[in-house]
C-alpha positions as CSV (number, residue, x, y, z in Angstrom):
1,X,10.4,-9.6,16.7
2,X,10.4,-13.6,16.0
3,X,10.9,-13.1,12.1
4,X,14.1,-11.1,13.2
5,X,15.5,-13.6,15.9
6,X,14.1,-16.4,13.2
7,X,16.4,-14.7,10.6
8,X,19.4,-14.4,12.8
9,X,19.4,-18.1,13.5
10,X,19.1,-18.9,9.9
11,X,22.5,-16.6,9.7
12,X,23.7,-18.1,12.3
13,X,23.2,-21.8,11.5
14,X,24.9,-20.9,7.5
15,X,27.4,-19.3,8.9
16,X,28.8,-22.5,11.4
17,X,28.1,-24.4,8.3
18,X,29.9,-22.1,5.2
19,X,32.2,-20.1,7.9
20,X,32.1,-17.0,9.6
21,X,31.3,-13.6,7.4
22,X,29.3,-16.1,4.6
23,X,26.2,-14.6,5.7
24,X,24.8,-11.5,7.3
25,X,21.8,-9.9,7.9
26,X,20.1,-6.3,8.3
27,X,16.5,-6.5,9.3
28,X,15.0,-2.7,9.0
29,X,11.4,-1.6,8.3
30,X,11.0,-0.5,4.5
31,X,6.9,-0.7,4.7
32,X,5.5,1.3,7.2
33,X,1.5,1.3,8.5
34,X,-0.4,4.1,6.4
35,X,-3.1,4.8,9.3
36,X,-1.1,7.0,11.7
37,X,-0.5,9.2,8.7
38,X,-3.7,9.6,6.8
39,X,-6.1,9.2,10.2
40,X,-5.5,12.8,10.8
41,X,-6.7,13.4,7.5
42,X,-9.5,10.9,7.6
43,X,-11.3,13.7,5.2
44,X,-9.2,12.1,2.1
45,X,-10.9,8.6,2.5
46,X,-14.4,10.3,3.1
47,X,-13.9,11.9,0.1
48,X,-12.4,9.4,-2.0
49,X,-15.6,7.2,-0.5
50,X,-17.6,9.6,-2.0
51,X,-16.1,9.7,-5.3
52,X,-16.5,6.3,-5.9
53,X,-20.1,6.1,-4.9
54,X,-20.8,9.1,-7.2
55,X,-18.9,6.7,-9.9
56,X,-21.5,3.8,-9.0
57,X,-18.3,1.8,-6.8
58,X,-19.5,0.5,-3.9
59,X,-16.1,1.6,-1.2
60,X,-14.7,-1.3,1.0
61,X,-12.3,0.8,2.9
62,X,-9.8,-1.9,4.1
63,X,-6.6,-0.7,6.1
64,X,-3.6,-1.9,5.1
65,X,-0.2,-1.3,6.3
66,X,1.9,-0.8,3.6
67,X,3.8,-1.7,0.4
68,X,2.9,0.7,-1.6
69,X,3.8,3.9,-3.7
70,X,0.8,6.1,-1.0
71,X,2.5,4.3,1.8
72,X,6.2,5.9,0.9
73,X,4.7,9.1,0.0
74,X,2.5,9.1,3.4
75,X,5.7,9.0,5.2
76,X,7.4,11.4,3.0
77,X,5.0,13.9,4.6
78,X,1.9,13.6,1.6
79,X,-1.0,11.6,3.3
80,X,-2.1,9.1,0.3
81,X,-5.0,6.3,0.9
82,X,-5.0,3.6,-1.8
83,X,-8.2,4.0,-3.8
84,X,-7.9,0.5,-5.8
85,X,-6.4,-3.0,-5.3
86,X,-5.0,-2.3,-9.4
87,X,-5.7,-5.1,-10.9
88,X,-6.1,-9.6,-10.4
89,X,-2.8,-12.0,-9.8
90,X,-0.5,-9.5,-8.3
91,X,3.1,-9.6,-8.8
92,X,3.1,-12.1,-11.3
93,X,3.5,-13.5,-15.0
94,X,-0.5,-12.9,-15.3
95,X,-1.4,-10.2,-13.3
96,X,-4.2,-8.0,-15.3
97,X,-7.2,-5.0,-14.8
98,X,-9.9,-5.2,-16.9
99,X,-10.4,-1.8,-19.5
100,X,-13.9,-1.4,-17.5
101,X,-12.2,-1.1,-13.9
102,X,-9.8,1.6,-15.8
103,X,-12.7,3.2,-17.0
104,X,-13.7,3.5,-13.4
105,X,-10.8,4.5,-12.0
106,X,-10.8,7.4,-14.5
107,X,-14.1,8.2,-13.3
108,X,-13.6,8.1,-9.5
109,X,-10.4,10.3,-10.2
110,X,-12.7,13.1,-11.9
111,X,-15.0,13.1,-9.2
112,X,-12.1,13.6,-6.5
113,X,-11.1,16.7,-8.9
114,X,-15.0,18.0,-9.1
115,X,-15.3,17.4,-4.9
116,X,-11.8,19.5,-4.2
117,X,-12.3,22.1,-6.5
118,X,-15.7,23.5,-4.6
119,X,-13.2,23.5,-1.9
C-alpha cells in the first residue's frame, strides 16, 4: 500500500510539472504468493525433496512469492513449486548454470518421474 500511494505521488508531482494526462498509473498484482496454492498439495514439495536427495542435492526449500513461470501456472489452477534457483547473475548480460547443475536437474527430474509412476 505505500509503493502504490508512493507511485501516485510520483504521478502526481510529473503531472503538475509536464501537465495534466502526461502521466498515469495502474498498480495491479501480476506476481502472486505460490503458498496458498501448492500448501494443499504440500505432497509435490515432499516429493520433489525426495527426488533431489535421491539425486545427492541436499533441498533448501525456501518460499517465495512469485515471479515465475510455476507461480502463473499455480494460479492457472496447476500447483507448481520451483525446484531450482536456474542458474548465477539473474536477469542479466552474464547470467549462467553450470553443465553439472543441468546434469542434476536432469537427474532430480527422473526421479520425480520414477516416484509418480509407483503411484
Amino acid at each position: 500500500e505505500a509503493k502504490k500511494v508512493l507511485f501516485q505521488q510520483i504521478v502526481d508531482f510529473l503531472n503538475t510539472k509536464h501537465g495534466a494526462g502526461t502521466v498515469d498509473v495502474k498498480i495491479v498484482d501480476s506476481y502472486y504468493n505460490m503458498k496458498e496454492k501448492v500448501a494443499p498439495h504440500i505432497h509435490l514439495v515432499d516429493n520433489a525433496k525426495l527426488a533431489m536427495e535421491r539425486a545427492g542435492v541436499t533441498p533448501h526449500v525456501c518460499p517465495i512469492r512469485g515471479g515465475t513461470d510455476g507461480a502463473r501456472l499455480s494460479y492457472e489452477g496447476l500447483p507448481c513449486p520451483n525446484l531450482f534457483t536456474g542458474g548465477y547473475n539473474f536477469h542479466g548480460r552474464y547470467e549462467y548454470i553450470p553443465l553439472e547443475d543441468m546434469y542434476k536437474a536432469y537427474e532430480v527430474a527422473l526421479n520425480l518421474v520414477d516416484i509418480y509412476k509407483d503411484r
